[in-house]
PyMOL Python script that loads the backbone (N, CA, C, O; Angstrom):
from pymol import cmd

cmd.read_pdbstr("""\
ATOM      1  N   UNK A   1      27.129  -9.160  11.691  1.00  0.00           N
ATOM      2  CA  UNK A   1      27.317  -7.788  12.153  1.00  0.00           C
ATOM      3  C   UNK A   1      27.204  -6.838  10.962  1.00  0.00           C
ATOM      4  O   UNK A   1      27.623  -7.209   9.865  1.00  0.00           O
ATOM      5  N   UNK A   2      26.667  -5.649  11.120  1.00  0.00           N
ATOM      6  CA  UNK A   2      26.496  -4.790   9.955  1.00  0.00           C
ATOM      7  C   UNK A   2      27.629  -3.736   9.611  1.00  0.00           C
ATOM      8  O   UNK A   2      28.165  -3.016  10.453  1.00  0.00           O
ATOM      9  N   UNK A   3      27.895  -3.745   8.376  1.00  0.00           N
ATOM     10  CA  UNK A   3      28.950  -2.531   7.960  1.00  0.00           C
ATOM     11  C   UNK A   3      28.913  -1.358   8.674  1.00  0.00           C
ATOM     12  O   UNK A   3      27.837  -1.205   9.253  1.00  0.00           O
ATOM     13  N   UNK A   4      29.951  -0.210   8.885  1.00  0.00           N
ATOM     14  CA  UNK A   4      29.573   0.553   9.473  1.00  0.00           C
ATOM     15  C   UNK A   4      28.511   1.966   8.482  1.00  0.00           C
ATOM     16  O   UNK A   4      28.697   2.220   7.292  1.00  0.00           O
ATOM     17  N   UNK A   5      27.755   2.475   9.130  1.00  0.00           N
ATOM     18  CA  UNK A   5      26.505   3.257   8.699  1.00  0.00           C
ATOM     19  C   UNK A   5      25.322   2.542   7.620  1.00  0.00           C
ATOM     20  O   UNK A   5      24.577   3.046   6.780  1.00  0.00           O
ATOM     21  N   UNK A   6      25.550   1.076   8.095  1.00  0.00           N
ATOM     22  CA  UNK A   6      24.289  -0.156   7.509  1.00  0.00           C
ATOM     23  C   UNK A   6      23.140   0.356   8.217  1.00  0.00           C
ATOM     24  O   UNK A   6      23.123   0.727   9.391  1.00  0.00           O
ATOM     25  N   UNK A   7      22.229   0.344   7.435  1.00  0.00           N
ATOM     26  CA  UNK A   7      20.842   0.394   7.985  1.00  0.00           C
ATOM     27  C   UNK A   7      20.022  -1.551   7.599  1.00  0.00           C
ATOM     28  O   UNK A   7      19.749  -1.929   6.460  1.00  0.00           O
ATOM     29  N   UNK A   8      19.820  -2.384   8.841  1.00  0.00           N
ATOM     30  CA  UNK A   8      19.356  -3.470   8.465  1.00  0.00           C
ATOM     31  C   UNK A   8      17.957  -4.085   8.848  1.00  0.00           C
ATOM     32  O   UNK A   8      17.775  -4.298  10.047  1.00  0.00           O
ATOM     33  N   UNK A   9      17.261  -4.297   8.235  1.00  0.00           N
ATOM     34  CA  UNK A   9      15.296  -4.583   8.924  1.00  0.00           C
ATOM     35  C   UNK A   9      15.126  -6.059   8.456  1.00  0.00           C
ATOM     36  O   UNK A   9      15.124  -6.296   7.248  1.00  0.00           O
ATOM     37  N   UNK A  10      14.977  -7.100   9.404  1.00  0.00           N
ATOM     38  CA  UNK A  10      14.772  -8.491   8.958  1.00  0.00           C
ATOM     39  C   UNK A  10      13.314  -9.004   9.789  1.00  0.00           C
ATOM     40  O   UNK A  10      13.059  -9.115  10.988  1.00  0.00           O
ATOM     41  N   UNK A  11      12.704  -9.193   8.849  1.00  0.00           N
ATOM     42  CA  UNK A  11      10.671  -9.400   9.684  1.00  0.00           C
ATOM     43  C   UNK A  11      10.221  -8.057  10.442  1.00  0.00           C
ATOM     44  O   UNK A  11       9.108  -8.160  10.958  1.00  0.00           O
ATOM     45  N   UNK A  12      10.772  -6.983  10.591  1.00  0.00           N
ATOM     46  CA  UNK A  12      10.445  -6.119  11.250  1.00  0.00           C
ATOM     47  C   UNK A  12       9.576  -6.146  11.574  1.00  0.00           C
ATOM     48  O   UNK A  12       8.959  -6.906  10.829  1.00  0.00           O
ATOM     49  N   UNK A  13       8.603  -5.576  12.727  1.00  0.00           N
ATOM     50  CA  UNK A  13       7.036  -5.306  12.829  1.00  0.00           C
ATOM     51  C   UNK A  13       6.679  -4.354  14.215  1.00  0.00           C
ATOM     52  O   UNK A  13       7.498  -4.406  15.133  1.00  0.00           O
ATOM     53  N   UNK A  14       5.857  -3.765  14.325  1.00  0.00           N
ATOM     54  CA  UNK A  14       5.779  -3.261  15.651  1.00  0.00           C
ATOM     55  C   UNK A  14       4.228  -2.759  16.136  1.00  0.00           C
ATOM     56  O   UNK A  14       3.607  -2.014  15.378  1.00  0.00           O
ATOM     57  N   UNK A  15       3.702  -3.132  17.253  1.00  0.00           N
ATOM     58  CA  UNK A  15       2.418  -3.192  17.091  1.00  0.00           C
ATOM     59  C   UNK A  15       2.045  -2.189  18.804  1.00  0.00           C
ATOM     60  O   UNK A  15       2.101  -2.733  19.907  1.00  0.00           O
ATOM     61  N   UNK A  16       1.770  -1.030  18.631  1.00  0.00           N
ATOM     62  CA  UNK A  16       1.550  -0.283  19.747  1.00  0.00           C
ATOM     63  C   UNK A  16       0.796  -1.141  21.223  1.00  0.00           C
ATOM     64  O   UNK A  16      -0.017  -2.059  21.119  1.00  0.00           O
ATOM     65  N   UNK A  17       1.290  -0.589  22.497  1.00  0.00           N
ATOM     66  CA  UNK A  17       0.705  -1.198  23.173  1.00  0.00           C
ATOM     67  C   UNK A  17      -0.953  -1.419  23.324  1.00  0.00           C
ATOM     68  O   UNK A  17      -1.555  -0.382  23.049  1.00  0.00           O
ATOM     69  N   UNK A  18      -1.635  -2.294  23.616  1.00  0.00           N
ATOM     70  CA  UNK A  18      -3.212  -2.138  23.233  1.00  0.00           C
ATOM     71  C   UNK A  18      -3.605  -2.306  22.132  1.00  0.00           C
ATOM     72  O   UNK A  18      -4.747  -2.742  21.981  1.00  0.00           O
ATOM     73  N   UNK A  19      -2.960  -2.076  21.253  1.00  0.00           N
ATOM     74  CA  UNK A  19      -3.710  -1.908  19.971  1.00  0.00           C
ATOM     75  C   UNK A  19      -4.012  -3.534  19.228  1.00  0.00           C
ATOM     76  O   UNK A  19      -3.203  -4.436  19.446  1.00  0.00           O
ATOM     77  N   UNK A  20      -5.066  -3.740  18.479  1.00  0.00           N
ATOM     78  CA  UNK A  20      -5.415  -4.765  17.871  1.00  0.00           C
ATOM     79  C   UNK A  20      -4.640  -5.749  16.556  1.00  0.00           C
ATOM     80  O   UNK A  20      -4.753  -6.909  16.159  1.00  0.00           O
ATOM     81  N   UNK A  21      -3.875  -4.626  16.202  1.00  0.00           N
ATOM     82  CA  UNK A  21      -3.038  -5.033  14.892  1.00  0.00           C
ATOM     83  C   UNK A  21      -1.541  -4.180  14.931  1.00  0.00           C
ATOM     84  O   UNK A  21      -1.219  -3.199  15.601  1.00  0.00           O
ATOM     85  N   UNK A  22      -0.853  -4.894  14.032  1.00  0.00           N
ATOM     86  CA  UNK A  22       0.715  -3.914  14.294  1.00  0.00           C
ATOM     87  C   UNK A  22       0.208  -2.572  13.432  1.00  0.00           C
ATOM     88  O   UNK A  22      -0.851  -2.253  12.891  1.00  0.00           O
ATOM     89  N   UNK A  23       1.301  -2.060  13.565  1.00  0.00           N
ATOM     90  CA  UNK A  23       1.488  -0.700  13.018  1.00  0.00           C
ATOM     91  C   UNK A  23       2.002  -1.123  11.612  1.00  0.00           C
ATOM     92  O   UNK A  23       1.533  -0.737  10.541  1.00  0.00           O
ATOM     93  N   UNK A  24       3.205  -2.113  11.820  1.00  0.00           N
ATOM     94  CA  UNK A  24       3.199  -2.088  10.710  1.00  0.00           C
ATOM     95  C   UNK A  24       4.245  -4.069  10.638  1.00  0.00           C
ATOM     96  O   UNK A  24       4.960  -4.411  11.581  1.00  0.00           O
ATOM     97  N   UNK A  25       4.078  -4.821   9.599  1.00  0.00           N
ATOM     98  CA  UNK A  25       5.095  -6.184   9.713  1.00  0.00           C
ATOM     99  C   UNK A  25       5.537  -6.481   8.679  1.00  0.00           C
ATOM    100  O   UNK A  25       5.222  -6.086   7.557  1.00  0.00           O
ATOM    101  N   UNK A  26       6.585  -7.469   9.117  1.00  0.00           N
ATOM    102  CA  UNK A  26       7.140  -8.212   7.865  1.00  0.00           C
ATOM    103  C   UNK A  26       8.180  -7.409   7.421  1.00  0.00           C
ATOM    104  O   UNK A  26       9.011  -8.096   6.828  1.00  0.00           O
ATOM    105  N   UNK A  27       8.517  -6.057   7.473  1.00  0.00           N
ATOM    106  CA  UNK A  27       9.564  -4.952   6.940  1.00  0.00           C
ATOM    107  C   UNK A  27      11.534  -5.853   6.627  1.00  0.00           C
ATOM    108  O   UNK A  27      12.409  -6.032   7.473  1.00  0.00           O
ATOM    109  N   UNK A  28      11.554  -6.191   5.162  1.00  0.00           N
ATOM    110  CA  UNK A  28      12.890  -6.207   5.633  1.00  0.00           C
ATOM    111  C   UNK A  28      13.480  -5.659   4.304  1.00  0.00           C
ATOM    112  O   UNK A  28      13.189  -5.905   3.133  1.00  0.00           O
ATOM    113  N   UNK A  29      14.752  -4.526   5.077  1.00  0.00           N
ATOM    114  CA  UNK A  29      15.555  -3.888   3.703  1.00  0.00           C
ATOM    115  C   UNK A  29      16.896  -4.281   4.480  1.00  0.00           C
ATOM    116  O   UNK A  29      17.073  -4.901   5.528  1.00  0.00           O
ATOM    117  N   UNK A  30      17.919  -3.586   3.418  1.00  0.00           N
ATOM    118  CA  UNK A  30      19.325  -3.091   3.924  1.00  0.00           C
ATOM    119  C   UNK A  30      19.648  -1.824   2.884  1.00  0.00           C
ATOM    120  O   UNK A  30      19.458  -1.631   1.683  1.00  0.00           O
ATOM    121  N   UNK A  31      20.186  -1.133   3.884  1.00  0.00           N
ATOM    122  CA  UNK A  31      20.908   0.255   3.418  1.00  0.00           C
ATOM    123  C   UNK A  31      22.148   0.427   3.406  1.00  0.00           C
ATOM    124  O   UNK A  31      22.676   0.029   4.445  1.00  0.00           O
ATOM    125  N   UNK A  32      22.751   0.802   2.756  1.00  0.00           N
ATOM    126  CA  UNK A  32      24.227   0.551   2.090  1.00  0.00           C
ATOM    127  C   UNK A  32      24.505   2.474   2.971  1.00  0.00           C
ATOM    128  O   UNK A  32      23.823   3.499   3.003  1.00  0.00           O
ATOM    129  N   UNK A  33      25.462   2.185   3.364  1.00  0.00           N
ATOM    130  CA  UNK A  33      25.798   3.630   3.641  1.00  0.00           C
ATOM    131  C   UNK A  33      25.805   4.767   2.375  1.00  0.00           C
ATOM    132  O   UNK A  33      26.299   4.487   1.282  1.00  0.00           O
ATOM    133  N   UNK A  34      25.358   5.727   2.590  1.00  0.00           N
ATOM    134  CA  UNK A  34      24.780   6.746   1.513  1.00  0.00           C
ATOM    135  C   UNK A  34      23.800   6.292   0.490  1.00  0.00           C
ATOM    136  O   UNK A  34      23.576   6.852  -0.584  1.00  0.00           O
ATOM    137  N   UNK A  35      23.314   5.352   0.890  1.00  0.00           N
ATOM    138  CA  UNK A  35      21.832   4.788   0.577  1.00  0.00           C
ATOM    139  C   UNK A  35      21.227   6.071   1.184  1.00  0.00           C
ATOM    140  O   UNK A  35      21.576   6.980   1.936  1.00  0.00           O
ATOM    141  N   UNK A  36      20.012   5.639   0.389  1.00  0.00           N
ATOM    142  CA  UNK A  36      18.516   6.537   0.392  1.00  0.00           C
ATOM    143  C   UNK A  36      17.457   5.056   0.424  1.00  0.00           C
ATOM    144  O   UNK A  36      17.695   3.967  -0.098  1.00  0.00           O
ATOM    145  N   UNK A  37      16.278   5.466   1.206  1.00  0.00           N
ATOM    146  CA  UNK A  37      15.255   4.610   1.187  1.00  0.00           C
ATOM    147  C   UNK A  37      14.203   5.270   0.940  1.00  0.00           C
ATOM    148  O   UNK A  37      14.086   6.304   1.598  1.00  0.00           O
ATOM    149  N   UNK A  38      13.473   5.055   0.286  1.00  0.00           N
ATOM    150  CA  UNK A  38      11.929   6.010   0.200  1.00  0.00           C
ATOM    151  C   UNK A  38      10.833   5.222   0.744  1.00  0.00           C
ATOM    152  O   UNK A  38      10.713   4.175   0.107  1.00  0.00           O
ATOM    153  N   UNK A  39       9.771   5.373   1.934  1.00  0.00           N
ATOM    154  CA  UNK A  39       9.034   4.625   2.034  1.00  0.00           C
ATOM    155  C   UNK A  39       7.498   4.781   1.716  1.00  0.00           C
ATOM    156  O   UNK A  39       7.400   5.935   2.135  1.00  0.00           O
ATOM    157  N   UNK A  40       6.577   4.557   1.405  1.00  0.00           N
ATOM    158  CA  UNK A  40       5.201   5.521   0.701  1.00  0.00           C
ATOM    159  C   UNK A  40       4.383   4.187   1.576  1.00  0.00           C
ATOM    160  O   UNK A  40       4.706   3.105   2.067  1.00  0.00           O
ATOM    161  N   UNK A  41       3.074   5.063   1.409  1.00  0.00           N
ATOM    162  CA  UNK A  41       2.241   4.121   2.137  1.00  0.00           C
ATOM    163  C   UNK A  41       1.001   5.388   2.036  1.00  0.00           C
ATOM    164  O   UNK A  41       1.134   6.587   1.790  1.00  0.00           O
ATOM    165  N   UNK A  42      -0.112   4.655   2.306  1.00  0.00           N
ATOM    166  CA  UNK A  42      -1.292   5.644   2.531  1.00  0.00           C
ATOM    167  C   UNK A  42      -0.520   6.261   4.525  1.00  0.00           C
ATOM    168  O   UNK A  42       0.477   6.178   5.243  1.00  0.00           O
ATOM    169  N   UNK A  43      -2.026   6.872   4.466  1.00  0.00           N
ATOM    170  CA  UNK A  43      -2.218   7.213   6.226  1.00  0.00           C
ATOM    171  C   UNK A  43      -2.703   6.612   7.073  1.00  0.00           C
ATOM    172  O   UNK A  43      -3.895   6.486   7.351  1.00  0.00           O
ATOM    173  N   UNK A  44      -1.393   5.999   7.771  1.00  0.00           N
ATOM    174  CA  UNK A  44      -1.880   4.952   8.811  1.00  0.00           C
ATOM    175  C   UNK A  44      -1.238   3.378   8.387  1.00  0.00           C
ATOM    176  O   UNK A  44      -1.484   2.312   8.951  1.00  0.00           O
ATOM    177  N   UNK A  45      -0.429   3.600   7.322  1.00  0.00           N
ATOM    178  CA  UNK A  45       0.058   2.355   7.253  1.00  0.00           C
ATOM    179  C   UNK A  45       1.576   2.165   7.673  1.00  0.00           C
ATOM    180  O   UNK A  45       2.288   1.317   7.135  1.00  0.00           O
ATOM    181  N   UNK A  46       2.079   3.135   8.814  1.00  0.00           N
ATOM    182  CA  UNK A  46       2.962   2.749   9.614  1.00  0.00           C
ATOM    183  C   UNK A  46       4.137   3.127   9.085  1.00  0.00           C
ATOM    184  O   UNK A  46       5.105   2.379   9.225  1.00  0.00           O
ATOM    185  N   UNK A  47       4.297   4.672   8.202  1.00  0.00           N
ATOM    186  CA  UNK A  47       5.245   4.960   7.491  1.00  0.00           C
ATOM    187  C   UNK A  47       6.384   5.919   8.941  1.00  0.00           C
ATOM    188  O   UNK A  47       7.597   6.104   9.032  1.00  0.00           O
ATOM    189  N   UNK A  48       5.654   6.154   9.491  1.00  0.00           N
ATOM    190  CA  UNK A  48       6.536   7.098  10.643  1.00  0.00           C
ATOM    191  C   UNK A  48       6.630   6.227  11.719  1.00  0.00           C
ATOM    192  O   UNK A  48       7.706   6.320  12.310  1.00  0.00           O
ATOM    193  N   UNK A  49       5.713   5.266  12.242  1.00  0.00           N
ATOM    194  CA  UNK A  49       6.270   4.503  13.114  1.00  0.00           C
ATOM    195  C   UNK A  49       7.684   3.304  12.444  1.00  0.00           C
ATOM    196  O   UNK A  49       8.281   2.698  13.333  1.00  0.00           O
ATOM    197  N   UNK A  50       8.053   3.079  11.245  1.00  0.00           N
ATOM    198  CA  UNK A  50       8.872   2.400  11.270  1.00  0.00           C
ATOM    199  C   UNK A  50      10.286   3.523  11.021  1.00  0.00           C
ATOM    200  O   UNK A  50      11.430   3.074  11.099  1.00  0.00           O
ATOM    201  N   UNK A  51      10.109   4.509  10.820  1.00  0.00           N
ATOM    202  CA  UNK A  51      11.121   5.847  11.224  1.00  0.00           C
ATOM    203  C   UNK A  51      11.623   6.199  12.603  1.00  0.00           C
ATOM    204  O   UNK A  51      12.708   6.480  13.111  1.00  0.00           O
ATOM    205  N   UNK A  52      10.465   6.073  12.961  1.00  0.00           N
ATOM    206  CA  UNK A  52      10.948   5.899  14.503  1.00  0.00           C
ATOM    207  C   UNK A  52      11.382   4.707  15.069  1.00  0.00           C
ATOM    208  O   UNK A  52      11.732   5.007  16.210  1.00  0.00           O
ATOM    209  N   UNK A  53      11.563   3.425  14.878  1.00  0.00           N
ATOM    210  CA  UNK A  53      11.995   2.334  15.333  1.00  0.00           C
ATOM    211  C   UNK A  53      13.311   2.287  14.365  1.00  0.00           C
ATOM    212  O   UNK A  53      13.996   1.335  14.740  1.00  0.00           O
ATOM    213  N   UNK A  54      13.852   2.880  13.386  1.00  0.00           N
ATOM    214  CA  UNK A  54      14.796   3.225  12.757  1.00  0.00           C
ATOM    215  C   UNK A  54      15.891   4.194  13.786  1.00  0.00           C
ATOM    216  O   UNK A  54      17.117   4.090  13.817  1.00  0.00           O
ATOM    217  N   UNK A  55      15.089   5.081  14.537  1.00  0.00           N
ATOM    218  CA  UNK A  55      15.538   6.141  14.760  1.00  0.00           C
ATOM    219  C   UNK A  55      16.170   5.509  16.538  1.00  0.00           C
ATOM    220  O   UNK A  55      17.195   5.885  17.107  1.00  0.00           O
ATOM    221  N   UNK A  56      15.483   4.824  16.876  1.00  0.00           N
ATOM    222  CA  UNK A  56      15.551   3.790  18.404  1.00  0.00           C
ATOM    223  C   UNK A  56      14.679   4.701  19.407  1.00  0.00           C
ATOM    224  O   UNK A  56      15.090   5.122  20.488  1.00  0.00           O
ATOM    225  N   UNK A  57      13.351   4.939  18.837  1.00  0.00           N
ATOM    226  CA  UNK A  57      12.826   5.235  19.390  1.00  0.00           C
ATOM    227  C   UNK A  57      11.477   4.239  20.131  1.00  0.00           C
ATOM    228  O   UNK A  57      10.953   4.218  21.245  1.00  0.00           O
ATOM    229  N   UNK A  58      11.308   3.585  19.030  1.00  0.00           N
ATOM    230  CA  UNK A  58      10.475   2.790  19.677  1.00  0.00           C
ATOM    231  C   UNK A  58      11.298   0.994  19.633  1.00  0.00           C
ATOM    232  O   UNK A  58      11.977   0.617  18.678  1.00  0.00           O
ATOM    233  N   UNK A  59      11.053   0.252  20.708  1.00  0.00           N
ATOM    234  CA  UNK A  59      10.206   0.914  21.737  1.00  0.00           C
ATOM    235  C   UNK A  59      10.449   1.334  22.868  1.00  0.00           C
ATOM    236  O   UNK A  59       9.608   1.288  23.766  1.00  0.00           O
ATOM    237  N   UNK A  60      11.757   1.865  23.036  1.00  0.00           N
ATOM    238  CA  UNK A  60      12.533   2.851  23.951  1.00  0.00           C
ATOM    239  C   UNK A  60      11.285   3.330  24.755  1.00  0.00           C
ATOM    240  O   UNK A  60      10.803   2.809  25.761  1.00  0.00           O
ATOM    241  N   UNK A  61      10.747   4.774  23.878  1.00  0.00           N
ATOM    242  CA  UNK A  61      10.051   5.655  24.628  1.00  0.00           C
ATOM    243  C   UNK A  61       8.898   5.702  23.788  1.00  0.00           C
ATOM    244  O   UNK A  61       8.259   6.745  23.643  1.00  0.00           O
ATOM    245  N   UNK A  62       8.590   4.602  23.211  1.00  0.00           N
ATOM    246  CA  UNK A  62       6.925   4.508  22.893  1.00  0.00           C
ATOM    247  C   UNK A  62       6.269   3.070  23.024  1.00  0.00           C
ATOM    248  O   UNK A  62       6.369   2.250  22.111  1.00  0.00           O
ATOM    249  N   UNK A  63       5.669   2.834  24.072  1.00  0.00           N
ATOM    250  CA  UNK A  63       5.315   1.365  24.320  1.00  0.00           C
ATOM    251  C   UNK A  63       5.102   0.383  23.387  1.00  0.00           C
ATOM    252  O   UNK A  63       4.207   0.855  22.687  1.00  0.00           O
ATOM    253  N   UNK A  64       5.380  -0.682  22.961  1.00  0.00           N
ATOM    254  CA  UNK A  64       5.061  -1.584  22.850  1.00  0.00           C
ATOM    255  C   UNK A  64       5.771  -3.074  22.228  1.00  0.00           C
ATOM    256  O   UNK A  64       6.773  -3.347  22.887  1.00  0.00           O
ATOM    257  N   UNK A  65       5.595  -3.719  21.530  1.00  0.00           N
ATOM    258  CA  UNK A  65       6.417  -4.913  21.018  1.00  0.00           C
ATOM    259  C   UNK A  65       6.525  -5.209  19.470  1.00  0.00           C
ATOM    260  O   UNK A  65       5.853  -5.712  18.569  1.00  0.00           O
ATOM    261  N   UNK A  66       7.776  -4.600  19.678  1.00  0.00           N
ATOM    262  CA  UNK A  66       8.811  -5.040  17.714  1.00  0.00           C
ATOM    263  C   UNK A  66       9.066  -6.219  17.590  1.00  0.00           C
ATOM    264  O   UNK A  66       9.123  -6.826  18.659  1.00  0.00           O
ATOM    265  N   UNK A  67       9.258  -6.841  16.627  1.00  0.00           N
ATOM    266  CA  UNK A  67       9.019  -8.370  16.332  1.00  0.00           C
ATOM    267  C   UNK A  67      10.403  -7.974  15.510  1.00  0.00           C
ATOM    268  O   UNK A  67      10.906  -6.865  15.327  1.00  0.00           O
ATOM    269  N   UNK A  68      10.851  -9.341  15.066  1.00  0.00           N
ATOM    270  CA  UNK A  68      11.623  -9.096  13.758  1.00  0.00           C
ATOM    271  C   UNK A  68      13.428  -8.496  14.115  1.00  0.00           C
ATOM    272  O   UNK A  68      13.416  -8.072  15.271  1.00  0.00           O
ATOM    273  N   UNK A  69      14.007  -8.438  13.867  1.00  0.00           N
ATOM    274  CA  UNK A  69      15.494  -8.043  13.735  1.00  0.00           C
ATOM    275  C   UNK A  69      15.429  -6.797  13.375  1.00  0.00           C
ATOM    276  O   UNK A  69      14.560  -6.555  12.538  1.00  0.00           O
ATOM    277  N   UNK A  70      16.412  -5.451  13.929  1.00  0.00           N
ATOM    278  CA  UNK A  70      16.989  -4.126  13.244  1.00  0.00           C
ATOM    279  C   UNK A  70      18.021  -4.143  13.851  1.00  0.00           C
ATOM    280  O   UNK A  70      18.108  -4.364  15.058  1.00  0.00           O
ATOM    281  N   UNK A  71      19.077  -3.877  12.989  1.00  0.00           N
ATOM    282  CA  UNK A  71      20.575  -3.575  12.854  1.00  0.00           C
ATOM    283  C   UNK A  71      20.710  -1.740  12.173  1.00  0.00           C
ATOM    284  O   UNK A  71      20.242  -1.431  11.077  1.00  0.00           O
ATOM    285  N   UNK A  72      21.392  -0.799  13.046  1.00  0.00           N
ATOM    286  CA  UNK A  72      21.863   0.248  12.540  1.00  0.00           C
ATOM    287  C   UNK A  72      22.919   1.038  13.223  1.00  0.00           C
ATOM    288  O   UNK A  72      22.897   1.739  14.235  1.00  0.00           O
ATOM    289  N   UNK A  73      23.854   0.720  12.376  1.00  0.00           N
ATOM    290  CA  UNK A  73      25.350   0.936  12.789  1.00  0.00           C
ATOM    291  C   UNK A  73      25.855   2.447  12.320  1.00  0.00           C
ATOM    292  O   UNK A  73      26.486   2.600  11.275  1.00  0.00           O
ATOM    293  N   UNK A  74      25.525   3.498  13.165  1.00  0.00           N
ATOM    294  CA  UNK A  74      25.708   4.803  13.396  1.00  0.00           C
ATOM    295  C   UNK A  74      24.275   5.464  13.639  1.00  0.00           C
ATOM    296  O   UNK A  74      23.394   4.835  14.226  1.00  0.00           O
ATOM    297  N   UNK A  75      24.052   6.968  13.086  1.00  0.00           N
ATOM    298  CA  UNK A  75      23.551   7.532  13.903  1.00  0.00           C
ATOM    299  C   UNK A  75      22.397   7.887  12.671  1.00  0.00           C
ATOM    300  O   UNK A  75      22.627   8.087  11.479  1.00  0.00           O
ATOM    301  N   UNK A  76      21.007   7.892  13.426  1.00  0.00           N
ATOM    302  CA  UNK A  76      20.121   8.250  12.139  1.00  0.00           C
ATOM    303  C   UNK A  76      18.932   9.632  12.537  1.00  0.00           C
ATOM    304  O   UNK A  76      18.232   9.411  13.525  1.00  0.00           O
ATOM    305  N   UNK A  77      18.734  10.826  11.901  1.00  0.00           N
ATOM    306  CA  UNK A  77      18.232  11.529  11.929  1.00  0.00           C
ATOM    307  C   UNK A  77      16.486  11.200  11.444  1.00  0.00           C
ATOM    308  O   UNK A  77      16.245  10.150  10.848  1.00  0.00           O
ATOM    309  N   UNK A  78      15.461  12.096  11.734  1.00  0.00           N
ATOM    310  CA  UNK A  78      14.600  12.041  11.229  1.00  0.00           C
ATOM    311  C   UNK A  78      13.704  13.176  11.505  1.00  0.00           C
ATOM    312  O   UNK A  78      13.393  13.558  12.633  1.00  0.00           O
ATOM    313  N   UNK A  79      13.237  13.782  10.180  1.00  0.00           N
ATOM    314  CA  UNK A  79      12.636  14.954   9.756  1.00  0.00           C
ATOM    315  C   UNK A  79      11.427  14.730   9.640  1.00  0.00           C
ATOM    316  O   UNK A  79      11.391  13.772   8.867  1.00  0.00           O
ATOM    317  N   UNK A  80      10.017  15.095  10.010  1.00  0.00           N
ATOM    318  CA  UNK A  80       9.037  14.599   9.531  1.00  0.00           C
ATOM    319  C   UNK A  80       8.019  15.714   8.865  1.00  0.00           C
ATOM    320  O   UNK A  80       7.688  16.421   9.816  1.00  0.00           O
ATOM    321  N   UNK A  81       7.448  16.140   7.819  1.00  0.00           N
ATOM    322  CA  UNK A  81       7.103  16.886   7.402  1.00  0.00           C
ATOM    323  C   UNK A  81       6.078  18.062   7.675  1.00  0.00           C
ATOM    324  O   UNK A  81       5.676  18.970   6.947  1.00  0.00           O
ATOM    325  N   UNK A  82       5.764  17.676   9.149  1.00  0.00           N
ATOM    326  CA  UNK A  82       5.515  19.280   9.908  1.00  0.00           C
ATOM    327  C   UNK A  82       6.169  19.615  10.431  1.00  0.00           C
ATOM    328  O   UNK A  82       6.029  20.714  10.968  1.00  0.00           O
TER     329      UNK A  82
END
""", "prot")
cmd.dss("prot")
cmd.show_as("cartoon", "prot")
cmd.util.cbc("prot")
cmd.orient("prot")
């Protein structure tokens, strides 16, 4: 079970419905409460879709199949730069 305000990613992966390849796999961190994570990636290598599966958004309300373990024990915001 995770500490409270743990952020936890074990094999993560998530691959839109239809689509040929994940968005993004293999993802695993842990976040310590008042942790910071920085994630970089070119465009298109699945830096906002794993924000949003952070956030429990996918695959709630965006189709498709996450692989892998996420644990996040409180509440997580997300800003995206437009």
């Amino acid at each position: 079970m995770a500490s409270p305000g743990r952020i936890r990613a074990d094999g993560l992966g998530f691959t839109y419905r239809g689509a040929d390849r994940p968005a993004f796999r293999d993802v695993s961190f842990e976040l310590s409460p008042g942790g910071c994570l920085l994630v970089v990636g070119p465009s298109g290598s699945g830096k906002s879709t794993l924000a949003l599966a952070v956030a429990g958004l996918v695959p709630r309300d965006i189709p498709g199949d996450l692989a892998g373990s996420l644990s996040v024990d409180g509440h997580v915001g997300v800003v995206f730069q437009d």
